[in-house]
C-alpha positions in Angstrom: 0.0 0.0 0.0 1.5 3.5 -0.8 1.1 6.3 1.0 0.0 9.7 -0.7 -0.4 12.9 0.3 -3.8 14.3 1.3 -5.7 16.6 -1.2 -6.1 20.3 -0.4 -7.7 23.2 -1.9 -5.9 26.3 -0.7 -3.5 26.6 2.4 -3.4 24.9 5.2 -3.5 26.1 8.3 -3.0 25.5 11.7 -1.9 27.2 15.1 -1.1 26.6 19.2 -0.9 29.0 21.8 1.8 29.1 24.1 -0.5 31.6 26.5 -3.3 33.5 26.2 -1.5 36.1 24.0 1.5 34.1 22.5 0.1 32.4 19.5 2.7 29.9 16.9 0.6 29.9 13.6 1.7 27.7 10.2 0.6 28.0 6.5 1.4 25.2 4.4 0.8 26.4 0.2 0.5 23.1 -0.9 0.2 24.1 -4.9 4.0 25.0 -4.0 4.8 22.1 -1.2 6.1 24.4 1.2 4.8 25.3 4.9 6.2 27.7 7.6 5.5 28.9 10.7 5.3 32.3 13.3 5.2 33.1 16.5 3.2 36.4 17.7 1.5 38.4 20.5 -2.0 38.8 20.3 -5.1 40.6 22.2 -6.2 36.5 23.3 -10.0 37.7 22.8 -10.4 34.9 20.0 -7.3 32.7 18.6 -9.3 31.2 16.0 -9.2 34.9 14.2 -6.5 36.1 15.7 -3.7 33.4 14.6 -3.7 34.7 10.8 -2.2 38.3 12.0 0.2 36.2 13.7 0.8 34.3 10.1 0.9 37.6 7.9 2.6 39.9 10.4 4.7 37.5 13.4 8.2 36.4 13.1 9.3 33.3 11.4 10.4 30.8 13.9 13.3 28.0 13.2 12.6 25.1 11.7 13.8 22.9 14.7 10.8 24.7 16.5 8.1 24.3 14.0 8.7 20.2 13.4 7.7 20.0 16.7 4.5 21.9 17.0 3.4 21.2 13.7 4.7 17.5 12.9 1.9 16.9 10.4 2.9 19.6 7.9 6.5 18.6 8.5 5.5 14.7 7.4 3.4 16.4 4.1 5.1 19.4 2.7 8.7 21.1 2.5 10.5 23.5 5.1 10.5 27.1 3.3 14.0 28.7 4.8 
């Protein structure tokens, strides 16, 4: 049996806070194959809306980081340095 890789239509996207207002957020593209991830303060009112500020406007964490946290984008799409 072979493995293959899910089908998705537009990014992927996932997120965990580390507090209330420390979010780590990932976007995987997977019509390129690469994902990344950011960490970012936010109000912590609602980090279902709030983790995509943290996407557009956080800082890029390493990649040593982000395998941990996000394992399942690390198994299905490539590390963007």
């Amino acid at each position: 049996m072979s493995k293959e890789k899910p089908e998705y239509e537009g990014p992927v996207e996932f997120w965990v806070a580390l507090d209330t207002r420390v979010i780590v957020a990932a976007r995987a593209q997977p019509d390129v194959g690469y994902w990344s991830a950011y960490i970012g303060a936010v109000r912590g009112n609602n980090h279902d809306l709030e983790y995509r500020d943290v996407i557009d406007h956080g800082s890029k964490i390493s990649y040593r980081l982000a395998k941990v946290l996000f394992p399942i984008l690390d198994e299905q799409f490539t590390w963007r340095d």
